[in-house]
C-alpha positions in Angstrom: 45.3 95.0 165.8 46.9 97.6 167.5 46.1 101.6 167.0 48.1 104.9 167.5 46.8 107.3 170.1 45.5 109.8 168.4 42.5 111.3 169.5 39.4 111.7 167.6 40.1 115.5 166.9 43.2 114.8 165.5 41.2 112.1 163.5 39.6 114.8 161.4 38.6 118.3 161.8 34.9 119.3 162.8 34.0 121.4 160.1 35.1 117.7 157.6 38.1 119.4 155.8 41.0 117.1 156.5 42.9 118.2 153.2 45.8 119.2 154.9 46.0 116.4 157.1 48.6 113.8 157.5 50.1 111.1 159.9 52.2 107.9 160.4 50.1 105.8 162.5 47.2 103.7 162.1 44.0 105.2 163.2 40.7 103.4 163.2 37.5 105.3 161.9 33.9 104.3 162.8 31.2 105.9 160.3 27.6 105.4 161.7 24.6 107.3 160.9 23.3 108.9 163.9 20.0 107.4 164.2 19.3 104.1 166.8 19.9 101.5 163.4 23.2 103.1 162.7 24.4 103.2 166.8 23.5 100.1 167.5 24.9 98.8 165.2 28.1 100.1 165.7 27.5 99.5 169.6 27.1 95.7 168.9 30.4 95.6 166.7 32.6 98.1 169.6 31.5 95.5 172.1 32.8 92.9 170.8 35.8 94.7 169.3 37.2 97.5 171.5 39.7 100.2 170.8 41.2 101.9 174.1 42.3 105.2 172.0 42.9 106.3 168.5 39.3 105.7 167.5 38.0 108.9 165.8 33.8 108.7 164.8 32.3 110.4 161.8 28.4 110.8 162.6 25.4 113.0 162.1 22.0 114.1 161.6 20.2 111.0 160.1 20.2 112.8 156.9 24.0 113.8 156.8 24.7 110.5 154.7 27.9 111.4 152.9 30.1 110.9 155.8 33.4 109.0 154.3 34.1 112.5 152.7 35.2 113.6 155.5 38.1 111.4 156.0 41.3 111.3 155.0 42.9 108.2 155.8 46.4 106.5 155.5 47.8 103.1 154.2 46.7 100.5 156.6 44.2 102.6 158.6 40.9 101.0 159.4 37.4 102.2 158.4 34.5 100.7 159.6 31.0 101.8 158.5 27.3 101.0 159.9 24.1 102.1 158.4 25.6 104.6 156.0 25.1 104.2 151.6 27.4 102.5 150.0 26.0 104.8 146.5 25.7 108.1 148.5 29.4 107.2 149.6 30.9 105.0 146.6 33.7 107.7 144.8 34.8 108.8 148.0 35.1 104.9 149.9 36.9 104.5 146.4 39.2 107.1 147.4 39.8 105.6 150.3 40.7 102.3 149.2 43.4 103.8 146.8 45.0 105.1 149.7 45.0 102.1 151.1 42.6 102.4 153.9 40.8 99.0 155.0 37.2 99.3 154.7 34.9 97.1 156.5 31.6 98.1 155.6 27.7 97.0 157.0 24.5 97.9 155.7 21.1 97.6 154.2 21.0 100.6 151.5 21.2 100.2 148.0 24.5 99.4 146.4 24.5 99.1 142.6 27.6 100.5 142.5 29.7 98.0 144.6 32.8 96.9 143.5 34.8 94.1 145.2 38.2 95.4 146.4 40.8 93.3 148.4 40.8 96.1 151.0 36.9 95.9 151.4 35.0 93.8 153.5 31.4 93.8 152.4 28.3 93.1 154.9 25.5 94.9 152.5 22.1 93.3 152.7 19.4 95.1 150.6 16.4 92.4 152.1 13.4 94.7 152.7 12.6 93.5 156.3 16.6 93.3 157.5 18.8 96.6 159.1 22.1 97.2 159.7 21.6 96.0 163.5 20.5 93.0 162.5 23.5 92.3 159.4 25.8 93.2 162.5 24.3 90.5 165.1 24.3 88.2 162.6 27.9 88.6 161.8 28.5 88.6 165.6 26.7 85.4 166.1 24.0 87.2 168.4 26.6 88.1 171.0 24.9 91.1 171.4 21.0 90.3 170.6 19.4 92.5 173.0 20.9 95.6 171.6 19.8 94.0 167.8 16.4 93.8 168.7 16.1 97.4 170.1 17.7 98.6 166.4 15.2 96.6 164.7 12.9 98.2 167.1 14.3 101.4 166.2 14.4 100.8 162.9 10.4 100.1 162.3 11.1 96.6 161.4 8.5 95.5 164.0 7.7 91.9 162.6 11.3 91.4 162.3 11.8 92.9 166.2 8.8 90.9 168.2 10.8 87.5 166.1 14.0 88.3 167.5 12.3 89.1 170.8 10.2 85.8 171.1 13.5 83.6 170.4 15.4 85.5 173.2 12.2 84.4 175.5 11.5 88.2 176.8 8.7 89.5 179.0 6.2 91.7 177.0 7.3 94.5 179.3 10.8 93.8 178.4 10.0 93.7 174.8 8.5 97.0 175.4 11.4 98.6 176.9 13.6 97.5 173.8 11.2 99.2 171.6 10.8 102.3 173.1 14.7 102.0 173.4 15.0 102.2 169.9 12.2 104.3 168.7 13.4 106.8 171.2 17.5 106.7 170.1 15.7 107.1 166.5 13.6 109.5 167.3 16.5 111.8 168.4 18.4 111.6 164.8 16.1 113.6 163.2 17.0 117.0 162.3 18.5 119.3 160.2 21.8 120.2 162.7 22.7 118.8 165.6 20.9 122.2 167.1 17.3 120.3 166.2 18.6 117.1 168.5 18.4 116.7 171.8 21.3 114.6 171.8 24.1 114.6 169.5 24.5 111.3 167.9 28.1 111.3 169.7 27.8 111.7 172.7 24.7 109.6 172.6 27.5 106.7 171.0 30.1 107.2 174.0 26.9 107.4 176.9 26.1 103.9 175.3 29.8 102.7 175.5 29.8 100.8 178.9 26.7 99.0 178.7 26.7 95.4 177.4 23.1 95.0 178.4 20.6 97.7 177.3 18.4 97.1 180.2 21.5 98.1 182.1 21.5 101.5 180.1 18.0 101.9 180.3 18.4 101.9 184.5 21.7 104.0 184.6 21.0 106.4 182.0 17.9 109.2 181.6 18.7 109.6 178.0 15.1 107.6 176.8 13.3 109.4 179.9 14.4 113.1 178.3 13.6 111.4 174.4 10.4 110.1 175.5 9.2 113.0 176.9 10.7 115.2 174.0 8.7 112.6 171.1 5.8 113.2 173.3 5.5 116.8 173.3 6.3 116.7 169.3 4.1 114.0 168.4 1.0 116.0 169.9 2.0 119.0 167.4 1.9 116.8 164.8 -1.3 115.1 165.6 -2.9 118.5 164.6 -1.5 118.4 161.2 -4.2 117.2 158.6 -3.0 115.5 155.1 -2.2 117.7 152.3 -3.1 114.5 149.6 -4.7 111.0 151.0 -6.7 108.3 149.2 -6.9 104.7 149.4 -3.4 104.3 148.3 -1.1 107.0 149.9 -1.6 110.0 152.5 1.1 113.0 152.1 1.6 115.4 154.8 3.4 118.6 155.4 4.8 119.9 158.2 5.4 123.6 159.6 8.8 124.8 159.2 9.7 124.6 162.5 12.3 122.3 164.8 9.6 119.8 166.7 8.7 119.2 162.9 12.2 118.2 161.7 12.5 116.1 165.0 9.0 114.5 164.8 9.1 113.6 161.1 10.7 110.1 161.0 8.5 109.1 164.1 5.1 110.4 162.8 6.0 108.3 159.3 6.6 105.5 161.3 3.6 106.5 163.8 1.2 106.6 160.1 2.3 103.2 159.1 1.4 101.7 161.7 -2.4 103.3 162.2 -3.1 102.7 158.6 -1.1 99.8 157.4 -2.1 99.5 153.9 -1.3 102.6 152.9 1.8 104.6 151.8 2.9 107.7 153.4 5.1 110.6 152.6 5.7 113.1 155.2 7.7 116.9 153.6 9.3 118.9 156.6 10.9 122.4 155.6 14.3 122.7 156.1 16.5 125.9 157.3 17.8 126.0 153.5 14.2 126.5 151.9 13.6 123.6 150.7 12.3 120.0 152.1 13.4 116.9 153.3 10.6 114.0 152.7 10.5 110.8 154.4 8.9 107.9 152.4 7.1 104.6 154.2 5.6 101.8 151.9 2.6 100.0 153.6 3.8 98.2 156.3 1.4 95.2 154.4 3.4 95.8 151.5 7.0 96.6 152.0 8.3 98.1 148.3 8.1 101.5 146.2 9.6 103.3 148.7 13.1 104.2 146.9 11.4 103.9 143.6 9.2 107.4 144.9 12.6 108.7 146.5 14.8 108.1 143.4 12.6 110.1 141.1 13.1 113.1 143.0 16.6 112.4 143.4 16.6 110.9 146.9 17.4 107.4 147.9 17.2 104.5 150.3 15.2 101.1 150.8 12.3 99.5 149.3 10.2 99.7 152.7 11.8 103.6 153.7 13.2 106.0 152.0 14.0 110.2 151.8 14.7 112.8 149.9 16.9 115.9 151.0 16.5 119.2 149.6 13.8 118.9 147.2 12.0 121.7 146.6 8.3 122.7 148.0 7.1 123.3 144.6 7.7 119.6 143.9 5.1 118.5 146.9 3.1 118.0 143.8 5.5 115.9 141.9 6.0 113.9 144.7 2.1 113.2 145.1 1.9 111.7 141.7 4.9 109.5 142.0 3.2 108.0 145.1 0.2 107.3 143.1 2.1 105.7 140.1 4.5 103.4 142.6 2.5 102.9 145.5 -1.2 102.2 143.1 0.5 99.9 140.9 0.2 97.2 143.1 4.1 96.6 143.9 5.0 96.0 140.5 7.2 99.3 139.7 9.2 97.8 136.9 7.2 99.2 134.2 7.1 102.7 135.9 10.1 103.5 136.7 
């Protein structure tokens, strides 16, 4: 398939409004959340498919879900979206589609409100222990496998990681170097602007561009060296922090209102998974706006409730992580008692929700 030669600005403006915008050629779009699932995926897929110009990317913040918004695309252009929510995005990817766009579409979020469409390729997978990085190698036939397994790194699928590691036969130091890989690329997504990053997920997209290999990036590029050192100095902040609610069954903790917090939050979710693996956590960092954005992790020995907490606070997600944006502090306690109706009911949420 051959593309125009538009550049990426001309793709869309920065600040998303692209009413005014038309053109007569075909331009490809990549969508990707900006955290290491949604990069590596779309990594794994650019290898394998390049585009020399007329590529434009649409990214973020991990939180900045409703990306297809902010394009306005032509008959025949191309779309193609990693690690992003079909629900969160499912009027506008309509839109889309009515203009005739071709939407080829991987990921691991909910969907209950997909429609088939003969201009949409569908690669959803809702499977509690599968990511987009992993829907992507499988669609690629492991081409690019190493990359995979530092996503599912990334992604705190670590069962599902050392698996995809022990079949590719690596070292445990090379398995290590994966995972901090991708716990460092996801590390970096966290935020509530691309002021709070170290790295804007863009640039981090086009650094990764050249390298087929990710041990290859790992000895060419200091990007992990800076995010390792950055998670680092974070991490120890929020090791001081003490949980606001904890019990058997679930530990909730808030963070200051500060930028280390909104970096750090995904990690030290992740981080309290693993140290106490039977029980659910919920970690609520202030945002800039005045209110909070709460990342959700089911026990890592029971992967489910996770969404089922989100949703009834009107955030979203997966059954073994999940967030909410924007809700409000006074709800900390709200939050606290859906955690003990999901999370104590022993899995079953049926009855609950």
């Amino acid at each position: 398939m051959r593309f125009g030669s538009c550049s990426a600005e001309k793709a869309h403006n920065m600040d998303g409004d692209t009413s005014t915008q038309t053109h007569d050629y075909m331009l490809a779009f990549d969508v990707f959340n900006g955290d290491a699932d949604g990069l590596i995926a779309r990594h794994q897929y650019r290898l394998t498919n390049p585009v020399a110009n007329g590529l434009a990317m649409i990214t973020g913040v991990k939180r900045d879900i409703e990306l297809l918004k902010r394009i306005n695309a032509s008959a025949e252009d191309e779309i193609n979206v990693f690690d992003v929510s079909w629900d969160r995005n499912a009027d506008a990817a309509l839109n889309l589609l009515k203009q005739g766009a071709k939407l080829r579409y991987f990921d691991h979020h909910r969907a209950g409100l997909l429609q088939p469409h003969p201009l949409l390729e569908s690669h959803i997978d809702e499977t509690p222990d599968v990511c987009t990085s992993f829907i992507v190698d499988r669609h690629l036939g492991g081409k690019w496998r190493l990359w995979a397994i530092a996503g599912t790194f990334g992604d705190n699928l670590q069962t599902r990681a050392h698996a995809l590691a022990d079949q590719a036969l690596l070292s445990p130091v090379q398995k290590m170097q994966l995972q901090e890989l991708g716990e460092c690329l996801n590390y970096n997504a966290y935020g509530d602007t691309i002021e709070d990053l170290h790295f804007p997920p863009e640039t981090l997209a086009r650094r990764m561009t050249p390298f087929a290999n990710p041990f290859d990036f790992l000895e060419n590029e200091d990007i992990v060296e800076h995010l390792a050192a950055g998670r680092t100095d974070d991490m120890a902040h929020a090791s001081q922090v003490t949980a606001e609610h904890q019990n058997n069954v679930f530990a909730l903790y808030t963070l200051p209102n500060t930028s280390w917090a909104r970096r750090v939050s995904g990690a030290f979710a992740n981080h309290l998974v693993h140290a106490y693996p039977q029980r659910a956590h919920a970690v609520v960092t202030p945002d800039r706006l005045g209110t909070a954005t709460v990342s959700i992790r089911a026990a890592r020995d029971r992967l489910n409730g996770a969404s089922d907490v989100a949703q009834r606070l009107g955030g979203g997600g997966r059954a073994a992580a999940a967030g909410i944006n924007h809700m409000s502090i006074t709800d900390v306690p709200k939050l606290a008692m859906a955690m003990e109706e999901v999370f104590g009911s022993g899995g079953d949420h049926t009855a609950i929700r």
